[in-house]
N, CA and C atoms as an extended XYZ file, in Angstrom:
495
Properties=species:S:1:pos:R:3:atomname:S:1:resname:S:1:resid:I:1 pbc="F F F"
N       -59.479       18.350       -9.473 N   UNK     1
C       -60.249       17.147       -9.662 CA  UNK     1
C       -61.652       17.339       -9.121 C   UNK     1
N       -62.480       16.818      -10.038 N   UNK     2
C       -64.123       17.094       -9.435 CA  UNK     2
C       -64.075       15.698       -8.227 C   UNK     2
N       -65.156       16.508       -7.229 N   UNK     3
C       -65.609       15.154       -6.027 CA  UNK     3
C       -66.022       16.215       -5.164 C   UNK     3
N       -66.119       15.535       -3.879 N   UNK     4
C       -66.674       16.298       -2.495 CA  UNK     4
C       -65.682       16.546       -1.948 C   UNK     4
N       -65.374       16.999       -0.838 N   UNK     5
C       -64.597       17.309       -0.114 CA  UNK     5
C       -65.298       18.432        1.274 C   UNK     5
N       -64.648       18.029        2.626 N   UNK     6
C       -65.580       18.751        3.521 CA  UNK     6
C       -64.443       19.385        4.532 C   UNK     6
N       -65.568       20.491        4.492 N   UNK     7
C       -64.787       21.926        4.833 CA  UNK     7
C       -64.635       21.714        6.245 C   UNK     7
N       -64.094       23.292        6.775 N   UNK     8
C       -63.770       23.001        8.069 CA  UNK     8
C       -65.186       23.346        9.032 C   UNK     8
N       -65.945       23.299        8.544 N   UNK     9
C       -67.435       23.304        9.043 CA  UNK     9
C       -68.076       22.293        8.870 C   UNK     9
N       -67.730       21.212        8.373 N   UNK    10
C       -68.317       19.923        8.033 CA  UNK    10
C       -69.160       19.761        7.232 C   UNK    10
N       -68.861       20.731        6.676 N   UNK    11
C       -69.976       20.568        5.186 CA  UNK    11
C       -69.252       20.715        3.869 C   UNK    11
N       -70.121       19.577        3.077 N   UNK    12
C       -69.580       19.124        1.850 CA  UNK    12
C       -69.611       20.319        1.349 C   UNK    12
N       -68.523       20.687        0.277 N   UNK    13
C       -68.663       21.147       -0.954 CA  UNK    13
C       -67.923       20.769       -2.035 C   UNK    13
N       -68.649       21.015       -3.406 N   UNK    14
C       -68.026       20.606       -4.475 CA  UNK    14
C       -66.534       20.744       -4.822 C   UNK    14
N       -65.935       19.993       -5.135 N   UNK    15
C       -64.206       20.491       -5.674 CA  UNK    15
C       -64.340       21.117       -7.339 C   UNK    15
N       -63.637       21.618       -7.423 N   UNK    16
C       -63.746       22.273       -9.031 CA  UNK    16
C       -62.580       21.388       -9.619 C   UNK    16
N       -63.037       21.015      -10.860 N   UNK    17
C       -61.801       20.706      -11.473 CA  UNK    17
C       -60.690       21.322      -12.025 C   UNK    17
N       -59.705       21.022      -11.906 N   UNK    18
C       -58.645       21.683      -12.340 CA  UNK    18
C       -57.914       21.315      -13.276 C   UNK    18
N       -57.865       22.176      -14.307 N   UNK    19
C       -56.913       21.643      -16.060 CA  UNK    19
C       -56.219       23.048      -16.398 C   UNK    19
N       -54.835       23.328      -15.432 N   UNK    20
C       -54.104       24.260      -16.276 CA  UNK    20
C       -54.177       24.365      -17.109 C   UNK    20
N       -53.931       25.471      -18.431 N   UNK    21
C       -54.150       25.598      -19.629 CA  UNK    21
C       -52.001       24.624      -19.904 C   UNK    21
N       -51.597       24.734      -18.950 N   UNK    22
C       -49.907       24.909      -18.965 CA  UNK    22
C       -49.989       23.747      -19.161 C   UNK    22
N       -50.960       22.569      -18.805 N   UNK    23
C       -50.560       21.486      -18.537 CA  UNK    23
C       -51.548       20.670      -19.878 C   UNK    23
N       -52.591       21.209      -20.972 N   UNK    24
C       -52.690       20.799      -21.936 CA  UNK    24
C       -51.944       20.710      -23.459 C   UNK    24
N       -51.988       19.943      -23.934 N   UNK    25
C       -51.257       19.500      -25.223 CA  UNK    25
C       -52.069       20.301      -26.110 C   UNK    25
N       -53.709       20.620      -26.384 N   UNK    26
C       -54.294       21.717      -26.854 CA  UNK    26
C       -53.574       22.698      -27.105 C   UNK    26
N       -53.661       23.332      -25.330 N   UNK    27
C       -53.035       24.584      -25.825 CA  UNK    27
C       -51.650       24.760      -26.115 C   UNK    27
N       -50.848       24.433      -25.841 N   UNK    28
C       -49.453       23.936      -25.881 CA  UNK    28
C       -49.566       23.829      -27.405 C   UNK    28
N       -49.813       23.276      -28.119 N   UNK    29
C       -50.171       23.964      -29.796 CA  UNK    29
C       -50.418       24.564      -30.367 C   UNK    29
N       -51.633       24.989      -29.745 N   UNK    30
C       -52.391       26.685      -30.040 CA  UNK    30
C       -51.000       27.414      -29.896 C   UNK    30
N       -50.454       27.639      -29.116 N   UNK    31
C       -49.878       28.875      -28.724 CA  UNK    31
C       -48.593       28.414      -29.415 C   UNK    31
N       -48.167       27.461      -29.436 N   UNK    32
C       -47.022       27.519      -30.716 CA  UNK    32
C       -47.258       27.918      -32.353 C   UNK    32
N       -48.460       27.409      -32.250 N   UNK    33
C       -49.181       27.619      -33.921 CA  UNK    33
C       -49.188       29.287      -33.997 C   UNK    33
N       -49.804       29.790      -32.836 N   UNK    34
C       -49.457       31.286      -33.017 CA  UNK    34
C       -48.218       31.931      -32.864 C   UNK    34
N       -47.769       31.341      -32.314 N   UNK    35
C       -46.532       32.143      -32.221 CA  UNK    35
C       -45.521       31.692      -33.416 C   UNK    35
N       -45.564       30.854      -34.035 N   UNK    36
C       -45.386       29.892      -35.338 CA  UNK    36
C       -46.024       31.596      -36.263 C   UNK    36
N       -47.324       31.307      -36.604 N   UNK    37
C       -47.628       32.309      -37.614 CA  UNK    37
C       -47.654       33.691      -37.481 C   UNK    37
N       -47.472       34.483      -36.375 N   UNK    38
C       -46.902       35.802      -35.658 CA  UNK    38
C       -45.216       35.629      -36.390 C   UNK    38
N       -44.962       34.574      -36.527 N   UNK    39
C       -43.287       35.080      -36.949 CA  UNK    39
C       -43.601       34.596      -38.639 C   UNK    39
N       -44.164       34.205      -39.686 N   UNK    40
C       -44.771       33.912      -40.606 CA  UNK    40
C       -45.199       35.412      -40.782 C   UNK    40
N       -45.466       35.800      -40.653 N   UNK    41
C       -46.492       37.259      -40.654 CA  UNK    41
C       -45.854       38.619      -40.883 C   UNK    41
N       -44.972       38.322      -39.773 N   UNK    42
C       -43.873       38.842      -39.967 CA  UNK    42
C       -42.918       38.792      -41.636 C   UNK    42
N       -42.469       38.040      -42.064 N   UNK    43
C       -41.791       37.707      -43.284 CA  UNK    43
C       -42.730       37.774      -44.831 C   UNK    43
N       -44.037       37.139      -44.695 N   UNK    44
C       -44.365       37.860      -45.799 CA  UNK    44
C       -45.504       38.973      -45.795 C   UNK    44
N       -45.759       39.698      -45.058 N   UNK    45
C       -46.387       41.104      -45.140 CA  UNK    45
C       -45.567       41.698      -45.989 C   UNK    45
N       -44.338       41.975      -46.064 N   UNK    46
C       -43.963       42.744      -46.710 CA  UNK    46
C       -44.168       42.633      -48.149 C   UNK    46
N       -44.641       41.169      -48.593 N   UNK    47
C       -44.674       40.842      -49.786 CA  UNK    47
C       -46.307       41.064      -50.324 C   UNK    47
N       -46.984       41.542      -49.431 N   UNK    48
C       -47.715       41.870      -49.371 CA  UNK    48
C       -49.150       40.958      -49.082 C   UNK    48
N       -48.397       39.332      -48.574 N   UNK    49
C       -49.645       38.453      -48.434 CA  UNK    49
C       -49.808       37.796      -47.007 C   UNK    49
N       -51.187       37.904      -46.987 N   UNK    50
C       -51.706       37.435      -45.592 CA  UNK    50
C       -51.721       36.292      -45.378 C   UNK    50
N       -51.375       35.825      -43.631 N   UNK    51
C       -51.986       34.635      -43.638 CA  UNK    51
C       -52.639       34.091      -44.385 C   UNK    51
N       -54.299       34.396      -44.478 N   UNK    52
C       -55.160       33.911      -44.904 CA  UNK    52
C       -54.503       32.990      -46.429 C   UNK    52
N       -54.098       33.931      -47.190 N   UNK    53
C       -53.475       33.697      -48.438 CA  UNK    53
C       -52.309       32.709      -48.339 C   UNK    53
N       -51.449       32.549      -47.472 N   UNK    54
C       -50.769       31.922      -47.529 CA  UNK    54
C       -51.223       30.527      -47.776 C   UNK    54
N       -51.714       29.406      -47.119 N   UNK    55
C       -52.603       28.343      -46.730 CA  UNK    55
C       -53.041       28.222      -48.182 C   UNK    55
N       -53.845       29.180      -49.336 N   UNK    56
C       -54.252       28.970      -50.120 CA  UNK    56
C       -53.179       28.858      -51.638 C   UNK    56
N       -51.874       29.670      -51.087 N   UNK    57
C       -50.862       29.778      -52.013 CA  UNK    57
C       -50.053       28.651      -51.656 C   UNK    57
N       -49.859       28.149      -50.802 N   UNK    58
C       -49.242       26.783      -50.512 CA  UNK    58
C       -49.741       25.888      -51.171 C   UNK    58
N       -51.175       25.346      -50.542 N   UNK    59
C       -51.735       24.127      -51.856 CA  UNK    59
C       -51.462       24.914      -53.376 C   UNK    59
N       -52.090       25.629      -53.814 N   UNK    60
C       -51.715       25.405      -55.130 CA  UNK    60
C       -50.260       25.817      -55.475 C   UNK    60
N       -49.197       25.857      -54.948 N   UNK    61
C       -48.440       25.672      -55.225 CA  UNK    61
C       -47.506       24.553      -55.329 C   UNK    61
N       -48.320       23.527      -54.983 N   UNK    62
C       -47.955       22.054      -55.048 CA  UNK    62
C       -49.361       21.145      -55.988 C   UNK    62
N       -50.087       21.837      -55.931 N   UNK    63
C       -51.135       21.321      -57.055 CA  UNK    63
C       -52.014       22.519      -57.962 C   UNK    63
N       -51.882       23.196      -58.558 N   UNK    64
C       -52.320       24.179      -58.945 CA  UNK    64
C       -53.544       23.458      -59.764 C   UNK    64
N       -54.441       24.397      -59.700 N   UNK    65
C       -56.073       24.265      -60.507 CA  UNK    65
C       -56.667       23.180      -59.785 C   UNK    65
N       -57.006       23.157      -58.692 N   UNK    66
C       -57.756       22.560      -57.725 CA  UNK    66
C       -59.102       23.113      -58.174 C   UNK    66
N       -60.098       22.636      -57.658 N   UNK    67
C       -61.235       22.870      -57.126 CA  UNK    67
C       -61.407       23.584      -56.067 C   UNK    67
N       -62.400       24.658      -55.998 N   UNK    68
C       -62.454       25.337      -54.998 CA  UNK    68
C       -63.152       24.485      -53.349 C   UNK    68
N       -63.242       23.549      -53.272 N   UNK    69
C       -63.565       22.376      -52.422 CA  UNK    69
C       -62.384       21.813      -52.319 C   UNK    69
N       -61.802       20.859      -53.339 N   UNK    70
C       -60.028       20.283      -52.771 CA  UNK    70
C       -59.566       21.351      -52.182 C   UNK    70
N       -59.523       22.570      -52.818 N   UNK    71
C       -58.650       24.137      -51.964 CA  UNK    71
C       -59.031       24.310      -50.363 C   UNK    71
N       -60.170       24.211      -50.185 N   UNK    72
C       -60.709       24.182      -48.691 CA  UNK    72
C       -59.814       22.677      -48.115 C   UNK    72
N       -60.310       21.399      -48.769 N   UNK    73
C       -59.561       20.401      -47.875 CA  UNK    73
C       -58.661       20.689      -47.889 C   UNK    73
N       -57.341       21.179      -48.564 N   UNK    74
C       -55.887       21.446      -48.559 CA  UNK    74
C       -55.539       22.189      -47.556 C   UNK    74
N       -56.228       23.505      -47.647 N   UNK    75
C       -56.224       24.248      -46.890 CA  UNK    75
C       -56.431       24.362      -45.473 C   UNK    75
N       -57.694       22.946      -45.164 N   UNK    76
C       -57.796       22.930      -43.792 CA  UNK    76
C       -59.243       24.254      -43.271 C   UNK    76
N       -59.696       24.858      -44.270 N   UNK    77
C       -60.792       25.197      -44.167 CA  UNK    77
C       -62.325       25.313      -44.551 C   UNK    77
N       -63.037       25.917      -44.383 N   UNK    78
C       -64.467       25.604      -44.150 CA  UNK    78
C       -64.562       26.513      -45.745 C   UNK    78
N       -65.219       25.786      -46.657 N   UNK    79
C       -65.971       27.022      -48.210 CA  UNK    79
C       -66.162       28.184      -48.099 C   UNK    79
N       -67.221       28.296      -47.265 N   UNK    80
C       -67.110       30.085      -47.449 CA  UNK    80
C       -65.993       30.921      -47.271 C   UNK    80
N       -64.933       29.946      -45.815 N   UNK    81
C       -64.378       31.190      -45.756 CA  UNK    81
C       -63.127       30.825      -47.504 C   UNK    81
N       -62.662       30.029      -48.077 N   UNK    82
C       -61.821       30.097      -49.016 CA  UNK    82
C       -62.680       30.897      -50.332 C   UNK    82
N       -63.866       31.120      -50.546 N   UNK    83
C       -64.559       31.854      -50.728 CA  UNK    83
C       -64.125       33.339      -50.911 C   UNK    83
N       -64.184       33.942      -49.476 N   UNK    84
C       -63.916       34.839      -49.227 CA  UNK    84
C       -62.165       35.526      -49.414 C   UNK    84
N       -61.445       34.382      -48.917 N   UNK    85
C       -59.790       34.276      -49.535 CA  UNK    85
C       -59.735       34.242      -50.732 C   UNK    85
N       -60.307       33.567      -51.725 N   UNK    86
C       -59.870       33.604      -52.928 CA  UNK    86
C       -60.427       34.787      -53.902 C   UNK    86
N       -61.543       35.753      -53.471 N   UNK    87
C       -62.464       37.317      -53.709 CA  UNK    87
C       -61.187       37.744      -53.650 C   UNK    87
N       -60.460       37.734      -52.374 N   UNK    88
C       -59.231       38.884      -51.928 CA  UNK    88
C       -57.858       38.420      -53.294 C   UNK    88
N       -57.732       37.419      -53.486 N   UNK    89
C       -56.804       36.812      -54.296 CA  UNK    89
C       -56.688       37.242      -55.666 C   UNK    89
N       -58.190       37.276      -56.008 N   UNK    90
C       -58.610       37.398      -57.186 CA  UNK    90
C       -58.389       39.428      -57.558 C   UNK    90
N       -58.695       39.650      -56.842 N   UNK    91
C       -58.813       41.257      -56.418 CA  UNK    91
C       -57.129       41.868      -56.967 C   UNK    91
N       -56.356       40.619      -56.073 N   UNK    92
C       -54.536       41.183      -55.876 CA  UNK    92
C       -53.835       40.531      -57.542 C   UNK    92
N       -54.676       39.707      -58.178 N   UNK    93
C       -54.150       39.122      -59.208 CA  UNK    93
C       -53.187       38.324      -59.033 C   UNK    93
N       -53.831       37.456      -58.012 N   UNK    94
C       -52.595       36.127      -57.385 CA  UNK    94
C       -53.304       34.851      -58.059 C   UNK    94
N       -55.224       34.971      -58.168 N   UNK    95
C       -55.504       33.649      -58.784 CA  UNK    95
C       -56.398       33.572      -59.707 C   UNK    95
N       -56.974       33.232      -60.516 N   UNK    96
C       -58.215       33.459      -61.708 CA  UNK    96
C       -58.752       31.896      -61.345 C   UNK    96
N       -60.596       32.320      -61.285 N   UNK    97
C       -61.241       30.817      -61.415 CA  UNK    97
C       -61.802       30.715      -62.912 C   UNK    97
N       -61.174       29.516      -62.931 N   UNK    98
C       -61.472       28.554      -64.722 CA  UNK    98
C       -63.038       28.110      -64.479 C   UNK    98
N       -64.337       28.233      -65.316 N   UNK    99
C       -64.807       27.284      -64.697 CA  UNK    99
C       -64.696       25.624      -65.396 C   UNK    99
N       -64.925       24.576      -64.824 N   UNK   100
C       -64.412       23.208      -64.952 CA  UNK   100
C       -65.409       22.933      -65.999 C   UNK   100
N       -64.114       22.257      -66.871 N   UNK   101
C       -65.085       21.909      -68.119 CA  UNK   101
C       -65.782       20.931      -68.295 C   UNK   101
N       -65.738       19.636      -67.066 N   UNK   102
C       -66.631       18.659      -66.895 CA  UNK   102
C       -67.711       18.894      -66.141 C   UNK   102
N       -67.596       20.204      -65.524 N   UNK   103
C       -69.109       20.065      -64.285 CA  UNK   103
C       -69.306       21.718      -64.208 C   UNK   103
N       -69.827       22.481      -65.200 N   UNK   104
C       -69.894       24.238      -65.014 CA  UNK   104
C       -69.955       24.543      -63.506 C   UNK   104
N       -71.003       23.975      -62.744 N   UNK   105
C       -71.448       23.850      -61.750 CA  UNK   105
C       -69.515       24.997      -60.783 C   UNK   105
N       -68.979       23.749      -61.168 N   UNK   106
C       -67.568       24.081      -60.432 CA  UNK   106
C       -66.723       24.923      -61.076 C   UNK   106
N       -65.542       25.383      -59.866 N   UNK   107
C       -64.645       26.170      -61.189 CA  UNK   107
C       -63.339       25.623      -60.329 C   UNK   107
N       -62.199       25.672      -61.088 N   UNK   108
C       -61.139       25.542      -60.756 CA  UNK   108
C       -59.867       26.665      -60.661 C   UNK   108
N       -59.004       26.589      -59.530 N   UNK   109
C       -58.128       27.872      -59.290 CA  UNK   109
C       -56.799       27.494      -59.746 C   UNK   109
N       -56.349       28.984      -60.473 N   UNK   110
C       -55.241       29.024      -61.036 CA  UNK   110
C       -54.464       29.609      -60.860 C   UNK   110
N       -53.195       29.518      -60.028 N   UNK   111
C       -52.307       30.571      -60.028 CA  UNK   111
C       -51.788       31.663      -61.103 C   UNK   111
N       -51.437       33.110      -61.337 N   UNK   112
C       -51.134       33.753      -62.149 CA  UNK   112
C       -49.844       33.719      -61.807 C   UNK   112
N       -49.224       34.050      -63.150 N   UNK   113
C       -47.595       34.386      -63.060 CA  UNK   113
C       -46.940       34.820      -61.633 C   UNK   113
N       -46.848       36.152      -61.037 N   UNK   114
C       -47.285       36.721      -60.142 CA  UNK   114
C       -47.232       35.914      -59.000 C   UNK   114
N       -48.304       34.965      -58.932 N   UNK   115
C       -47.981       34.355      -57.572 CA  UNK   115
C       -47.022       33.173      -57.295 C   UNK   115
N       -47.048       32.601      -58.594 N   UNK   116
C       -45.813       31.590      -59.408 CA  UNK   116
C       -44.166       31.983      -58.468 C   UNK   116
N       -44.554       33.195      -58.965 N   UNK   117
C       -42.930       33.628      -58.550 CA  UNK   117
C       -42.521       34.208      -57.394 C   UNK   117
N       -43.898       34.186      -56.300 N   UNK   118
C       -43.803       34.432      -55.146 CA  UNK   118
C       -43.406       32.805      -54.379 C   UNK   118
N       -43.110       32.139      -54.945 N   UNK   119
C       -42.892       30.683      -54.158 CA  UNK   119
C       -41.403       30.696      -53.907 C   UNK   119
N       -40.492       31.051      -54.738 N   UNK   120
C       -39.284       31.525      -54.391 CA  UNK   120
C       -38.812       32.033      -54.144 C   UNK   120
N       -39.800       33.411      -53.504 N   UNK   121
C       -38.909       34.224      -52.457 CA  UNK   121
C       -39.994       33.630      -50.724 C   UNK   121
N       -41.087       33.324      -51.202 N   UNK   122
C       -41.295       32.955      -49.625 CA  UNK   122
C       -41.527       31.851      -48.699 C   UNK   122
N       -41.479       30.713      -49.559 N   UNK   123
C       -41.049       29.512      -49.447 CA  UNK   123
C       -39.691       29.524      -48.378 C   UNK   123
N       -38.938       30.014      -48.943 N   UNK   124
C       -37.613       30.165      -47.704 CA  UNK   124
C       -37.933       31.174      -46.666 C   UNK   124
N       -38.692       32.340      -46.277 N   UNK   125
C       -39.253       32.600      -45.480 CA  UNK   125
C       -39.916       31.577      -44.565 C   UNK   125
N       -41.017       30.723      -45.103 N   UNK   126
C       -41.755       29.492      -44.280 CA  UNK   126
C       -40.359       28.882      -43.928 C   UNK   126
N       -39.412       28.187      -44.253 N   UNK   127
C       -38.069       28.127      -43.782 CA  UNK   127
C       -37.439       28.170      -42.867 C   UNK   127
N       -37.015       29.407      -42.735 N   UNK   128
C       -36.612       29.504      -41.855 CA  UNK   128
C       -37.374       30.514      -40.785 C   UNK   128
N       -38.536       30.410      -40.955 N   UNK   129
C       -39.049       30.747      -39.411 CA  UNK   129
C       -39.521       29.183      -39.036 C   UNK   129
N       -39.284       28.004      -39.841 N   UNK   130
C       -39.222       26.553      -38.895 CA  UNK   130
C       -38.044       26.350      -38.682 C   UNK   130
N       -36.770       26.812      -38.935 N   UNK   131
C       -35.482       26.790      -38.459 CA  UNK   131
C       -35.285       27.450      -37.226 C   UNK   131
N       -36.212       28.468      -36.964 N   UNK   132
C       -36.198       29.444      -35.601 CA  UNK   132
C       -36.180       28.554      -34.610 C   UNK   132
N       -37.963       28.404      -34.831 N   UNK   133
C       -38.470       27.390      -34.363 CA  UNK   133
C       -37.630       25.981      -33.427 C   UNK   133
N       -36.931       25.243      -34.321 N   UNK   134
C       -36.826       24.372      -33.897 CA  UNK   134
C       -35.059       24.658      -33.584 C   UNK   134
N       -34.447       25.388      -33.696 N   UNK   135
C       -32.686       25.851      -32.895 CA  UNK   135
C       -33.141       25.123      -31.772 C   UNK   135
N       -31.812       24.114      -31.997 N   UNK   136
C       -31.778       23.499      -30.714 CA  UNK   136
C       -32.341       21.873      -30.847 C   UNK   136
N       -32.975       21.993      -31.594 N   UNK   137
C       -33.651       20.595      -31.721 CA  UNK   137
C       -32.691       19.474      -32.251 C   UNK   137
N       -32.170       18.576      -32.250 N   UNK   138
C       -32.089       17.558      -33.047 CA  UNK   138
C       -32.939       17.196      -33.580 C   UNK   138
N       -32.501       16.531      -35.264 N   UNK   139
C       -33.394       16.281      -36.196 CA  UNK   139
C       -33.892       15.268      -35.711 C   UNK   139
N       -33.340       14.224      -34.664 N   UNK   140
C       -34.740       12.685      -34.329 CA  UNK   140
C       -35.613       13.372      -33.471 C   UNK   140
N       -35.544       14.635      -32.373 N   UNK   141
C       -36.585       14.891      -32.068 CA  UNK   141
C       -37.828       16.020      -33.081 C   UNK   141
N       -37.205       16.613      -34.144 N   UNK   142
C       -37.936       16.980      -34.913 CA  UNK   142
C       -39.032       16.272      -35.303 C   UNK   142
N       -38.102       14.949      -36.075 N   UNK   143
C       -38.659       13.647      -37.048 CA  UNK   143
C       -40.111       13.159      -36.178 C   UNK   143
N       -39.580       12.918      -34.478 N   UNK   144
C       -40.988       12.421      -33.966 CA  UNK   144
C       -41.835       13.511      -33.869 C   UNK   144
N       -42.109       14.596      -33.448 N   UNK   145
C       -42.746       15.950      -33.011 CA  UNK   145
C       -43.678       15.437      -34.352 C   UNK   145
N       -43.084       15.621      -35.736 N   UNK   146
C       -43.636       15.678      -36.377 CA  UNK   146
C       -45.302       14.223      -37.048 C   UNK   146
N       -43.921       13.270      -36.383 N   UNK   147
C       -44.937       11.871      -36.696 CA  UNK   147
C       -46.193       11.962      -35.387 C   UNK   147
N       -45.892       12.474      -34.040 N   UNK   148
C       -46.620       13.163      -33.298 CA  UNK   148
C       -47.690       13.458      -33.276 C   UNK   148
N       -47.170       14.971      -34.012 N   UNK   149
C       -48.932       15.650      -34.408 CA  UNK   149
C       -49.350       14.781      -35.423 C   UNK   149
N       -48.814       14.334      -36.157 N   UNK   150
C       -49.811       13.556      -37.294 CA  UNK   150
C       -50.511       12.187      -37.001 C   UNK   150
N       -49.460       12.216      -35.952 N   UNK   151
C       -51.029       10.496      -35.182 CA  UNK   151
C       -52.261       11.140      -34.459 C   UNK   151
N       -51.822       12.756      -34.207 N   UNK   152
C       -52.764       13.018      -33.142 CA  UNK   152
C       -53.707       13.826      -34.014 C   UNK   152
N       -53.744       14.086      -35.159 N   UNK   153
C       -54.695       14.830      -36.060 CA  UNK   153
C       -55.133       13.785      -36.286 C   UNK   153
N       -54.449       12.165      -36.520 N   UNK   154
C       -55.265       10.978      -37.245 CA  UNK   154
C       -56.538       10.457      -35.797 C   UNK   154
N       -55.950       10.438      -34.543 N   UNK   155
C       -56.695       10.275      -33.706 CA  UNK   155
C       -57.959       11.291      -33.528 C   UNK   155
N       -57.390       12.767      -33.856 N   UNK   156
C       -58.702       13.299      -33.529 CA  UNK   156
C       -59.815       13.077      -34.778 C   UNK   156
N       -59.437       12.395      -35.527 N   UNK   157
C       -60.114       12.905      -36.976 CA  UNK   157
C       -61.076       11.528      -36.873 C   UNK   157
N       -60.813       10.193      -36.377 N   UNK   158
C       -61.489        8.958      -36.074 CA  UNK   158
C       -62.809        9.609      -34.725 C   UNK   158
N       -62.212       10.316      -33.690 N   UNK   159
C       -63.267       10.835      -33.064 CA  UNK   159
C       -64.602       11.628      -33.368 C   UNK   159
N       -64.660       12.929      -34.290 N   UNK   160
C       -65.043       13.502      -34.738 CA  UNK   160
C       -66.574       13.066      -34.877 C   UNK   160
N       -67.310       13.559      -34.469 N   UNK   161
C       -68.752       13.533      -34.265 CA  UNK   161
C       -69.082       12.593      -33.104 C   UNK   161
N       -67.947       12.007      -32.427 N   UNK   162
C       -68.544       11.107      -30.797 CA  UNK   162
C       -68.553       12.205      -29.704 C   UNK   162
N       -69.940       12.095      -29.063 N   UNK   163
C       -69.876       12.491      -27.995 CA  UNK   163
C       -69.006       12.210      -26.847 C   UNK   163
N       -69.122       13.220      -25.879 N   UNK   164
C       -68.329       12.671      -24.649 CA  UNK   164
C       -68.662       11.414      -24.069 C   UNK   164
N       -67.533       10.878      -23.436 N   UNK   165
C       -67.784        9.328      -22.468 CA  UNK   165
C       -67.644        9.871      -21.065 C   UNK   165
């Protein structure tokens, strides 16, 4: 905790604050999220796709021919870098960009055959490394964990551009 505090010489000095990393909900996510996609990583390398790719083969595999902008919101990342994911995609013959026939400007992404049929073998991979995961859990504490993080992404997302108080 920050404040004063006085030594055995009688003189003030500052206290440092103290915030275990053990004792934040931050990291306490972080480090599940990694250790979450360290076992993800595990299961489809062999199939030959990266993280990175994954995130981008997920959305369109529930909405295929997005916009390369919806693909970033889906995805949870910033343009350039889906940009740069979808170069690598395009390269492996996992996606082809259409460009959009209402706005050239844009183009839209399309899964190829190929990656089509990668949803049913690694879909159950994502699976059961959340079955790992959660051994042991009962499904009502799953159910909240999950309503959880999603109040707490909705809370951080209302913050977003306030400074500190």
């Amino acid at each position: 905790m920050a404040g004063r505090q006085t030594n055995a010489g009688g003189r003030k000095r500052k206290m440092r604050f103290s915030y275990p990393a053990a004792q934040s909900v931050g990291h306490q996510v972080r480090w599940t999220h990694r250790a979450l996609q360290r076992a993800l990583e595990l299961r489809i390398r062999p199939y030959g796709i990266t993280p990175g790719m994954w995130y981008f083969l997920r959305a369109l595999w529930e909405a295929d021919g997005l916009s390369q902008r919806e693909l970033s919101e889906r995805a949870g990342t910033a343009e350039p870098t889906t940009v740069t994911a979808l170069d690598a995609m395009v390269r492996r013959g996992l996606v082809v960009r259409v460009q959009n026939k209402n706005d050239r400007r844009k183009s839209n992404i399309y899964l190829t055959k190929p990656a089509r049929e990668l949803r049913e073998l690694l879909l159950p991979q994502a699976r059961e490394v959340n079955r790992a995961a959660t051994t042991g859990l009962p499904a009502a504490e799953i159910e909240a964990l999950k309503r959880t993080l999603t109040k707490m992404r909705a809370n951080l997302a209302t913050t977003r551009g306030k400074g500190a108080r």
